[in-house]
PyMOL Python script that loads the backbone (N, CA, C, O; Angstrom):
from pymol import cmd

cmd.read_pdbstr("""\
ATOM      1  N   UNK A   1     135.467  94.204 124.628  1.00  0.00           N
ATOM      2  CA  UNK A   1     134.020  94.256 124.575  1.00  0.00           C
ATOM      3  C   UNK A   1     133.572  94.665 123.175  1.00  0.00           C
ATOM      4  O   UNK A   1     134.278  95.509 122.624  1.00  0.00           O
ATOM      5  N   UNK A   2     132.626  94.253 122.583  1.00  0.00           N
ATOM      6  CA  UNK A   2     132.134  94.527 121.563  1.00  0.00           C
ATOM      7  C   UNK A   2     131.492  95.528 121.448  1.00  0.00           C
ATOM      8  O   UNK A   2     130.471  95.667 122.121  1.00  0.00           O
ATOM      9  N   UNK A   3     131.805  96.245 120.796  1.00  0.00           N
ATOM     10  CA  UNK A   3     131.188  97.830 120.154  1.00  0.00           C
ATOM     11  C   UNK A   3     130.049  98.395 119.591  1.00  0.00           C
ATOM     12  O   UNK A   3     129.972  98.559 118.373  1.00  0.00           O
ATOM     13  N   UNK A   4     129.291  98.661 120.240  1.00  0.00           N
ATOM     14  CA  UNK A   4     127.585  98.730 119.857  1.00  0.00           C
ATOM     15  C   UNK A   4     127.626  99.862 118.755  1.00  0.00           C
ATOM     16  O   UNK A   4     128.615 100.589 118.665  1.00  0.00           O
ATOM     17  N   UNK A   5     126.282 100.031 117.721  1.00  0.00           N
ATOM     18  CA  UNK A   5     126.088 101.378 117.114  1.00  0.00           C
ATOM     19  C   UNK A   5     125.765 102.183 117.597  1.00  0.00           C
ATOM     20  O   UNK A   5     124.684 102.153 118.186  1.00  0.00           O
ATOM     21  N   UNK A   6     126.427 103.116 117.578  1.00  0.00           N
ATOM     22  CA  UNK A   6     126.037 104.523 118.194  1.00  0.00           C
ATOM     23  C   UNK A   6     124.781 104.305 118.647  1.00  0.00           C
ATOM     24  O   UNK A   6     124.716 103.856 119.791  1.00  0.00           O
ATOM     25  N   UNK A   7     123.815 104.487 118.101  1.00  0.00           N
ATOM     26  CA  UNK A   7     122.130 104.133 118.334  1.00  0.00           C
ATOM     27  C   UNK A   7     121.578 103.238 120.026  1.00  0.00           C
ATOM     28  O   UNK A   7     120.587 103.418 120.734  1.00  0.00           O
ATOM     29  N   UNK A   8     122.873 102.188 120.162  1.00  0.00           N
ATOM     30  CA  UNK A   8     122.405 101.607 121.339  1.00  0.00           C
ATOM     31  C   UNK A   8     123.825 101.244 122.006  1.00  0.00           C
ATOM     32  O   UNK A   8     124.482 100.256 122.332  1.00  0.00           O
ATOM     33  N   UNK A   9     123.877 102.303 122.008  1.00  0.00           N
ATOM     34  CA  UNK A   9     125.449 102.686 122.784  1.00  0.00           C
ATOM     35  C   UNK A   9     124.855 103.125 124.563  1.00  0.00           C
ATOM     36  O   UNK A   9     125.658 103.179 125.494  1.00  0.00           O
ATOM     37  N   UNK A  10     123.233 103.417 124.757  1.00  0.00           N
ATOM     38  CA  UNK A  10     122.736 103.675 126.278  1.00  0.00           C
ATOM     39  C   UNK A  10     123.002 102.282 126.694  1.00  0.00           C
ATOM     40  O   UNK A  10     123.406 102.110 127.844  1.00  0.00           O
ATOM     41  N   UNK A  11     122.841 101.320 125.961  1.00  0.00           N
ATOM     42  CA  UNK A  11     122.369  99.944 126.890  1.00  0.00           C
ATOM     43  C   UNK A  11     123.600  99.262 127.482  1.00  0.00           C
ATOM     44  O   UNK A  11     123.515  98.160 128.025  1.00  0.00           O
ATOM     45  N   UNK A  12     125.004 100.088 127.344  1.00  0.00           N
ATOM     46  CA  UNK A  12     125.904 100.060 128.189  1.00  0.00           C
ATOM     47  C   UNK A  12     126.340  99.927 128.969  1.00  0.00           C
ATOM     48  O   UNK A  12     127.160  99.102 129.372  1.00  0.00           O
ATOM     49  N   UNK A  13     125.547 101.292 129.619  1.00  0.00           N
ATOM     50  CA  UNK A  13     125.272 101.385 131.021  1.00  0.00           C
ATOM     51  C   UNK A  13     123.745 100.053 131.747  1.00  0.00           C
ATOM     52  O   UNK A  13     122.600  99.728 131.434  1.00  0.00           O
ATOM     53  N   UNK A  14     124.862  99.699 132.904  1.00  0.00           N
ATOM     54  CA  UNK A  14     123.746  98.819 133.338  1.00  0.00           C
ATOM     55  C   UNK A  14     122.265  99.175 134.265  1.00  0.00           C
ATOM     56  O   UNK A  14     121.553  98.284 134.729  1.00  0.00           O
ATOM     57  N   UNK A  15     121.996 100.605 134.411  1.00  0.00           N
ATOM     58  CA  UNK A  15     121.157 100.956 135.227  1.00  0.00           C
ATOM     59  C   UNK A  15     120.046 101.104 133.636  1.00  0.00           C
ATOM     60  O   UNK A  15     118.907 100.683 133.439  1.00  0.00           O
ATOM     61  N   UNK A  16     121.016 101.898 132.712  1.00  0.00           N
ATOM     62  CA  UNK A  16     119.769 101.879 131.636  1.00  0.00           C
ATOM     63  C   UNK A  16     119.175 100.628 131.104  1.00  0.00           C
ATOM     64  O   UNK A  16     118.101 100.559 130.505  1.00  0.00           O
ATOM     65  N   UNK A  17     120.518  98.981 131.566  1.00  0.00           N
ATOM     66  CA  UNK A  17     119.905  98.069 130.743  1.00  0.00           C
ATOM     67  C   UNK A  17     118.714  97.103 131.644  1.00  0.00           C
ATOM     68  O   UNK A  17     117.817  96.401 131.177  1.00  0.00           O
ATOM     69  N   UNK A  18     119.000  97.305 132.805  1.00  0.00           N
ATOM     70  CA  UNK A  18     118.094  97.306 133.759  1.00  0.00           C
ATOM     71  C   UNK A  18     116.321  98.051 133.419  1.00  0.00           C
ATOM     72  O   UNK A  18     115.222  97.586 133.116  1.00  0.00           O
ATOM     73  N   UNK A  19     116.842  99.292 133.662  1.00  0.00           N
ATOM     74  CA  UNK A  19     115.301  99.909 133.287  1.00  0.00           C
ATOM     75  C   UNK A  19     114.948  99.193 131.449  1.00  0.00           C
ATOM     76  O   UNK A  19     113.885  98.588 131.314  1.00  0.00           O
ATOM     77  N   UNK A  20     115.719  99.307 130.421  1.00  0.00           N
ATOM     78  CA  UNK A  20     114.990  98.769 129.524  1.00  0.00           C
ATOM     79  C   UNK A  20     114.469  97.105 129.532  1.00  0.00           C
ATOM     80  O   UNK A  20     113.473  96.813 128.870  1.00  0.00           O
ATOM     81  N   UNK A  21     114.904  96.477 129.997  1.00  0.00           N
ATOM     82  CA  UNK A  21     114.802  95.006 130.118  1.00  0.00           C
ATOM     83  C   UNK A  21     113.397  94.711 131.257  1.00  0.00           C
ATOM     84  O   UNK A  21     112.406  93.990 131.134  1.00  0.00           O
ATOM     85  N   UNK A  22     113.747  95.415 132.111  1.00  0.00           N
ATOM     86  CA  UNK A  22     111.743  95.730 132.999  1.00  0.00           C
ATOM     87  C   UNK A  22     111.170  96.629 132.332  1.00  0.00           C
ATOM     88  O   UNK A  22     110.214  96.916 133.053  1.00  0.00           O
ATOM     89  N   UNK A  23     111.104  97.381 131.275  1.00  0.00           N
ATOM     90  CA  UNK A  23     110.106  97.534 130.774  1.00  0.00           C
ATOM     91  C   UNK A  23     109.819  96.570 130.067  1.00  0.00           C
ATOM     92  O   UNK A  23     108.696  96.083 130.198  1.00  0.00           O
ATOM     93  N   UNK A  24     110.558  96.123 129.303  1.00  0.00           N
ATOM     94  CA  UNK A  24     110.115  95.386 128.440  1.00  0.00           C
ATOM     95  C   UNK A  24     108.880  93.925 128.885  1.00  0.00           C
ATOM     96  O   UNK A  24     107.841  93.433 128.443  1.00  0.00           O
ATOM     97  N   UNK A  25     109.892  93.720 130.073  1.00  0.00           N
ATOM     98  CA  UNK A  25     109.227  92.195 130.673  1.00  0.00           C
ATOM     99  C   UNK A  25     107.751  93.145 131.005  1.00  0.00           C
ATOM    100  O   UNK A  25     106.684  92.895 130.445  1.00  0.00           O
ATOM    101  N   UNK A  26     107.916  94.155 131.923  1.00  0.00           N
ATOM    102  CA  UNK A  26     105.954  94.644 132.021  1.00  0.00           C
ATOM    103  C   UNK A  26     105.226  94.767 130.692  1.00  0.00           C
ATOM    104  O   UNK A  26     104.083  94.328 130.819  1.00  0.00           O
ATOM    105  N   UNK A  27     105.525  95.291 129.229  1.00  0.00           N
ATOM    106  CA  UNK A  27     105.186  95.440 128.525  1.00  0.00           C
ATOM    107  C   UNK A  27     104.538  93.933 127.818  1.00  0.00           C
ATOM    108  O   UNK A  27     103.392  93.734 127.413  1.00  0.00           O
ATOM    109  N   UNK A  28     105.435  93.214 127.834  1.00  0.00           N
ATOM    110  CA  UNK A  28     104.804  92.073 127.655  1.00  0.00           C
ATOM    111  C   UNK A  28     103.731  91.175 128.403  1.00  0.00           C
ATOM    112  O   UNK A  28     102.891  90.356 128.032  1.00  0.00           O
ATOM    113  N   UNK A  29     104.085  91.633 129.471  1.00  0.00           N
ATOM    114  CA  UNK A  29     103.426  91.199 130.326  1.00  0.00           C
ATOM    115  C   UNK A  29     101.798  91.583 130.409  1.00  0.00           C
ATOM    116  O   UNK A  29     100.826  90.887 130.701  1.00  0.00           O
ATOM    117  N   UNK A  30     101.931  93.111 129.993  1.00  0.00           N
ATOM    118  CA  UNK A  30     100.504  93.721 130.135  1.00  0.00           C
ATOM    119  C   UNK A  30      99.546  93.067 128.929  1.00  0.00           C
ATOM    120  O   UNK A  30      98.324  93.030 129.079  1.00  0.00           O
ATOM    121  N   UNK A  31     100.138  92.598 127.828  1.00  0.00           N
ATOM    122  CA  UNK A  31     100.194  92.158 126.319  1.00  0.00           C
ATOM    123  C   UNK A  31      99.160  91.194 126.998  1.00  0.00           C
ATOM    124  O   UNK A  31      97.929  91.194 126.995  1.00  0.00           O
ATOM    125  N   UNK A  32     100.078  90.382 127.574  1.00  0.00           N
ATOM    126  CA  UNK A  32      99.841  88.673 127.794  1.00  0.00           C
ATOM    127  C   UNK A  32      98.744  88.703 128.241  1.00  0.00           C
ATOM    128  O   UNK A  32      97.775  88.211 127.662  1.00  0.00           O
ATOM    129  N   UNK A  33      98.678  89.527 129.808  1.00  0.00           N
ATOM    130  CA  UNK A  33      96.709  89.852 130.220  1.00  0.00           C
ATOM    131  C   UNK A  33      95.953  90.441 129.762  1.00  0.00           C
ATOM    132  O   UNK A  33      94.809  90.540 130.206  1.00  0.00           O
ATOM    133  N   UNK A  34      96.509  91.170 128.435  1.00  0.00           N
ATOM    134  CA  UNK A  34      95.031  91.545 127.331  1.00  0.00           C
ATOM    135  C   UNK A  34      94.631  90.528 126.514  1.00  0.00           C
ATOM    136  O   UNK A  34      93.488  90.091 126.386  1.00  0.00           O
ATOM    137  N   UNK A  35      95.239  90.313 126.182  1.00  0.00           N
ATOM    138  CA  UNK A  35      94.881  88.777 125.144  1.00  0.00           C
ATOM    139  C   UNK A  35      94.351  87.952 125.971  1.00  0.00           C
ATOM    140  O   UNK A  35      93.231  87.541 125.669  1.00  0.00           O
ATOM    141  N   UNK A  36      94.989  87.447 127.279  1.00  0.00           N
ATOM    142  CA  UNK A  36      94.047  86.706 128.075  1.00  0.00           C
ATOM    143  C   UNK A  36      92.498  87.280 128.231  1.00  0.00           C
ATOM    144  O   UNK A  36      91.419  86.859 127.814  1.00  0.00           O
ATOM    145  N   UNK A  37      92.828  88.273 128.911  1.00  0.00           N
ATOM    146  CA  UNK A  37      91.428  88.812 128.858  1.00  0.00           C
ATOM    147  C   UNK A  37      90.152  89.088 127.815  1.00  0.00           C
ATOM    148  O   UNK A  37      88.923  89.020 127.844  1.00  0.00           O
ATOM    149  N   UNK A  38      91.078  89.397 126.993  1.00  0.00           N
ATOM    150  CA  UNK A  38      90.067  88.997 125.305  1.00  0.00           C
ATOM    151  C   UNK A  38      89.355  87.557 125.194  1.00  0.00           C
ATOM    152  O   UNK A  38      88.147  87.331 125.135  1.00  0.00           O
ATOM    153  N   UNK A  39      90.396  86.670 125.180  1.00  0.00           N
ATOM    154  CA  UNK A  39      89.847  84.964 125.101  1.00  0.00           C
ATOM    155  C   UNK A  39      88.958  85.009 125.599  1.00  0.00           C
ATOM    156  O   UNK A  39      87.872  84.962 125.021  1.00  0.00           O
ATOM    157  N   UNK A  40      89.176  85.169 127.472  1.00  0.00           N
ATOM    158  CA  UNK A  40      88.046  84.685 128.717  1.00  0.00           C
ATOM    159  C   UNK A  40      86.764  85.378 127.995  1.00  0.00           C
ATOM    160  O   UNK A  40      85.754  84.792 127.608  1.00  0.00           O
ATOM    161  N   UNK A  41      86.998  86.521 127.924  1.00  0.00           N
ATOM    162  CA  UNK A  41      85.544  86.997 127.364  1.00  0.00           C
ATOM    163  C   UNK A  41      84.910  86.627 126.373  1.00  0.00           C
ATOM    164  O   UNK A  41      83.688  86.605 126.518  1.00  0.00           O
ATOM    165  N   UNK A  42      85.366  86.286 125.277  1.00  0.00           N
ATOM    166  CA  UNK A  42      84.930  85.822 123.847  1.00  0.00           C
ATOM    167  C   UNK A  42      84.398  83.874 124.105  1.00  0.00           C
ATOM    168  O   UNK A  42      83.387  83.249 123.784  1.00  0.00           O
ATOM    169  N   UNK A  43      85.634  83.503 124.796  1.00  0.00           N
ATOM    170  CA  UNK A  43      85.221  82.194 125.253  1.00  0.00           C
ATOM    171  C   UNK A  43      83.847  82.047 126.180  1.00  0.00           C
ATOM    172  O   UNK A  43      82.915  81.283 125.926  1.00  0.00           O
ATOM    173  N   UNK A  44      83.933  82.943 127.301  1.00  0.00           N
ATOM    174  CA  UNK A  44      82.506  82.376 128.277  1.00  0.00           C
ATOM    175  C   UNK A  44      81.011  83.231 127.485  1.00  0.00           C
ATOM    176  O   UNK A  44      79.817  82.963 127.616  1.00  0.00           O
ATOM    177  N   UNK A  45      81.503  84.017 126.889  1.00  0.00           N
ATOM    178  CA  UNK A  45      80.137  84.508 126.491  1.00  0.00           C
ATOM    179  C   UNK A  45      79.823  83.946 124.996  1.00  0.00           C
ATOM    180  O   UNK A  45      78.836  83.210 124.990  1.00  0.00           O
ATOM    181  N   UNK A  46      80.371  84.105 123.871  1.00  0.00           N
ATOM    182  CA  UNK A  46      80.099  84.203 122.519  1.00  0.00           C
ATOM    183  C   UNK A  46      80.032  85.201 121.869  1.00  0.00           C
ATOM    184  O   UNK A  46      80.093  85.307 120.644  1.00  0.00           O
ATOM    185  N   UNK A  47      79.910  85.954 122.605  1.00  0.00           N
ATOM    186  CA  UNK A  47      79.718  87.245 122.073  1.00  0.00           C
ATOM    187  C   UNK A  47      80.770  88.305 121.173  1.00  0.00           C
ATOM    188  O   UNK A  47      81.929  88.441 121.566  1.00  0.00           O
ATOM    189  N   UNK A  48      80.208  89.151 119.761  1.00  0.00           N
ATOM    190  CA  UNK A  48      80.978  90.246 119.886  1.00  0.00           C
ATOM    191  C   UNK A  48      81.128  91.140 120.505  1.00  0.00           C
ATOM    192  O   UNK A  48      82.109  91.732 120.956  1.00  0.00           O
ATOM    193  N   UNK A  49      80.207  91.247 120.535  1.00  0.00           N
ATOM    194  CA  UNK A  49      79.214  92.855 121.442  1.00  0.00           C
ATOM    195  C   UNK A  49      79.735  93.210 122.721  1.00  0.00           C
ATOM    196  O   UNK A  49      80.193  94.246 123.203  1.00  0.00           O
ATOM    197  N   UNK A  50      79.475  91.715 123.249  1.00  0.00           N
ATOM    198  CA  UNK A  50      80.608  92.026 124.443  1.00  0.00           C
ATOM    199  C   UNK A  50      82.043  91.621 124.997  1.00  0.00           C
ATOM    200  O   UNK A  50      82.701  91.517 126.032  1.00  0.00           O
ATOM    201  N   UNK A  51      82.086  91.464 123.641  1.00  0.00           N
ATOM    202  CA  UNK A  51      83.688  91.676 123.679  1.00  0.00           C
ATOM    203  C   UNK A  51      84.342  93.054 123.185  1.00  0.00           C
ATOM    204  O   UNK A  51      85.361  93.601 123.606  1.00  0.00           O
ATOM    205  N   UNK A  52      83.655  93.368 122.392  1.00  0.00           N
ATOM    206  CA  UNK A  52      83.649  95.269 122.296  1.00  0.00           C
ATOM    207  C   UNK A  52      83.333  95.751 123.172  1.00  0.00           C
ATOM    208  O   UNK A  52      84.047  96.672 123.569  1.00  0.00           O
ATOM    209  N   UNK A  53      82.502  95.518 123.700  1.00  0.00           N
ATOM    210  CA  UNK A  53      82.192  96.326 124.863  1.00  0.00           C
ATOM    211  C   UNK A  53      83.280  96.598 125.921  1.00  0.00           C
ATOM    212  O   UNK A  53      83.677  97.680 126.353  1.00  0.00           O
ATOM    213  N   UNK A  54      83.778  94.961 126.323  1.00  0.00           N
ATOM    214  CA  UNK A  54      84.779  94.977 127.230  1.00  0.00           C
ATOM    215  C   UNK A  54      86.060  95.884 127.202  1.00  0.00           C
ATOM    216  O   UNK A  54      86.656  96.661 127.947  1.00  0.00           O
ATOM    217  N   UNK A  55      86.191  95.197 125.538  1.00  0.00           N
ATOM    218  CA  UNK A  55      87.905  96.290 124.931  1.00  0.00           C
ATOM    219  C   UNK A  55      87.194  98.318 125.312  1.00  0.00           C
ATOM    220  O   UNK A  55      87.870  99.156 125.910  1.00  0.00           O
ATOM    221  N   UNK A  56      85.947  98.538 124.822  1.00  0.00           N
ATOM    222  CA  UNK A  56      85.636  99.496 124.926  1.00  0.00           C
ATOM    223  C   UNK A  56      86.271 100.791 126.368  1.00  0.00           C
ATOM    224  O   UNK A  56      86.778 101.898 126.553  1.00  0.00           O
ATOM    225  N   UNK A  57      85.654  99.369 127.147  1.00  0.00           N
ATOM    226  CA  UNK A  57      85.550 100.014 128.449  1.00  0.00           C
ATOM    227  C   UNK A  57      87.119  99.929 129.477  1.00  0.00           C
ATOM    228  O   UNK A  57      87.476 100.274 130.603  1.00  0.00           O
ATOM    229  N   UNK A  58      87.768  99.178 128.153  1.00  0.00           N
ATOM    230  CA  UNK A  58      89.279  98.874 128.964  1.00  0.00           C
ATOM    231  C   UNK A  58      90.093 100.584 128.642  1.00  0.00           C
ATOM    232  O   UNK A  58      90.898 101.264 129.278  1.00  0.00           O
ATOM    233  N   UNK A  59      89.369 100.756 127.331  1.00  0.00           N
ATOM    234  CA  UNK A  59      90.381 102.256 126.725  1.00  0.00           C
ATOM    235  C   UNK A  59      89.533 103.623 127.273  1.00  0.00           C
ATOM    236  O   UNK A  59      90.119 104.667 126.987  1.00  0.00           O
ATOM    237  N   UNK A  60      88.398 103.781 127.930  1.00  0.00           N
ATOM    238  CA  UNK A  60      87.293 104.627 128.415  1.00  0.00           C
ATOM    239  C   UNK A  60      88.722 105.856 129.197  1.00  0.00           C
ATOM    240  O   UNK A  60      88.873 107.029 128.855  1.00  0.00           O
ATOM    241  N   UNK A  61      89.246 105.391 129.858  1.00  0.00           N
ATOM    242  CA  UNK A  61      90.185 106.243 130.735  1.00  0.00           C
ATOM    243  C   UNK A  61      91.000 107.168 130.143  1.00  0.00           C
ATOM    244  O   UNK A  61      91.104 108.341 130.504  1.00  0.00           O
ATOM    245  N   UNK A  62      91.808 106.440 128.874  1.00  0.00           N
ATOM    246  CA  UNK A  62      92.496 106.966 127.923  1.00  0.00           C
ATOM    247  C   UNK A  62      91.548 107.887 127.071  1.00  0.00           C
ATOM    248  O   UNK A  62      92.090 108.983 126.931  1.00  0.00           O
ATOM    249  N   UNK A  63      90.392 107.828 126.487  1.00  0.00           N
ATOM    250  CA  UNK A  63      89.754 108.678 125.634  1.00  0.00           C
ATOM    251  C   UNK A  63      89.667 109.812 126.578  1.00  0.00           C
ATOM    252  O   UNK A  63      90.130 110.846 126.098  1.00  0.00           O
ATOM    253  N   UNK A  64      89.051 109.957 128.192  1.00  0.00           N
ATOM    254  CA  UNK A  64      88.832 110.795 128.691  1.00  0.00           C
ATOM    255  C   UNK A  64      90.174 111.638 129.740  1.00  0.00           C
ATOM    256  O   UNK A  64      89.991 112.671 130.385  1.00  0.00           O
ATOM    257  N   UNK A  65      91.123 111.067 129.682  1.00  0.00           N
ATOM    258  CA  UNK A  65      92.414 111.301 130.397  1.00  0.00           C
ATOM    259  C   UNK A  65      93.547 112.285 129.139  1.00  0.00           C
ATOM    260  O   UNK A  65      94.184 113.337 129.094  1.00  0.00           O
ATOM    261  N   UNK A  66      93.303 111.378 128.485  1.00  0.00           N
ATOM    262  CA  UNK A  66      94.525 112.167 127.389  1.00  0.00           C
ATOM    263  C   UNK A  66      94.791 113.337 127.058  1.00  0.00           C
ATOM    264  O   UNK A  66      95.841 113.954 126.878  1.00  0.00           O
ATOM    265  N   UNK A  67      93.328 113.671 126.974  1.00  0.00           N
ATOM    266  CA  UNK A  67      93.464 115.094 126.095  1.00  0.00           C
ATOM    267  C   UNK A  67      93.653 116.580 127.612  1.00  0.00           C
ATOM    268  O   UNK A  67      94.043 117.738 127.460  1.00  0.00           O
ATOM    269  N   UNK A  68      93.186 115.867 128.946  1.00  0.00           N
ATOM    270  CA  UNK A  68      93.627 116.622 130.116  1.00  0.00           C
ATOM    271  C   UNK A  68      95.498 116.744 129.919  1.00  0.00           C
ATOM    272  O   UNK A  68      96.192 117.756 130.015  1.00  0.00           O
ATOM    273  N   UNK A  69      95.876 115.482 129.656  1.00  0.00           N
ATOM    274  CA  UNK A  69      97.096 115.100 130.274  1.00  0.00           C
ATOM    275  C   UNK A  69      98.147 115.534 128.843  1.00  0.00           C
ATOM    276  O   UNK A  69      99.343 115.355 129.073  1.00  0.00           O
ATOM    277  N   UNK A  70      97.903 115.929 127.804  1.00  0.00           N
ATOM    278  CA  UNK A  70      98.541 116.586 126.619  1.00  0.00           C
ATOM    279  C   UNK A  70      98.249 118.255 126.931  1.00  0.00           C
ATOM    280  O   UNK A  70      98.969 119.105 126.408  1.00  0.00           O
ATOM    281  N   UNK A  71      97.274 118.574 127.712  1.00  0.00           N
ATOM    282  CA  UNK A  71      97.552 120.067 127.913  1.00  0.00           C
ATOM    283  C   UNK A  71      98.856 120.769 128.238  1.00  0.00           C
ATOM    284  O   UNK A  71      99.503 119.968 128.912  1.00  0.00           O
ATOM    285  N   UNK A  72      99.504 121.821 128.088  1.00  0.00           N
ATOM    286  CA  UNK A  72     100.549 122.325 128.219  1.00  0.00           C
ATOM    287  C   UNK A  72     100.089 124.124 128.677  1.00  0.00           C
ATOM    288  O   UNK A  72      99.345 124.792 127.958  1.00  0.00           O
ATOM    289  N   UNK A  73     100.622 124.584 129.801  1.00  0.00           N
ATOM    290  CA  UNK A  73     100.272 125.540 130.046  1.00  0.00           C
ATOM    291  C   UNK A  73     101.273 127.353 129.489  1.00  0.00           C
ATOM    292  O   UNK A  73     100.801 128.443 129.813  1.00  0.00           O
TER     293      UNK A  73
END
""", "prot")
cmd.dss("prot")
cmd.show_as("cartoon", "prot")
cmd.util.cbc("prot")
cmd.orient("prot")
């Protein structure tokens, strides 16, 4: 078997190459329906405004979630 660098010597094991290989496919995946979702919007409306708006309201959760969810007690 061929000898990985130290560095990616986890992807060895097949449970880790499993979990990295589905992330990856969701990661892309989530990619693929933002960009979709960008087009549809920019396409049916014309708009910037509300296409900012849209991206706006896609990250609303994260501005107000994060700074709960970085607390450390």
């Amino acid at each position: 078997m061929l000898r990985l660098p130290r560095m990616f010597r986890s992807i060895e094991n097949r449970n880790c190459r499993l979990y990295f290989f589905g992330q990856l496919v969701s990661l892309l995946g989530s990619w693929r329906q933002s960009v979709a979702q960008v087009w549809l919007v920019y396409r049916l409306t014309g708009s910037s405004f509300q296409l900012g708006l849209v991206v706006f309201i896609g990250q609303v959760p994260l501005l107000f979630l994060s700074p709960i969810g970085g607390l450390h007690k």
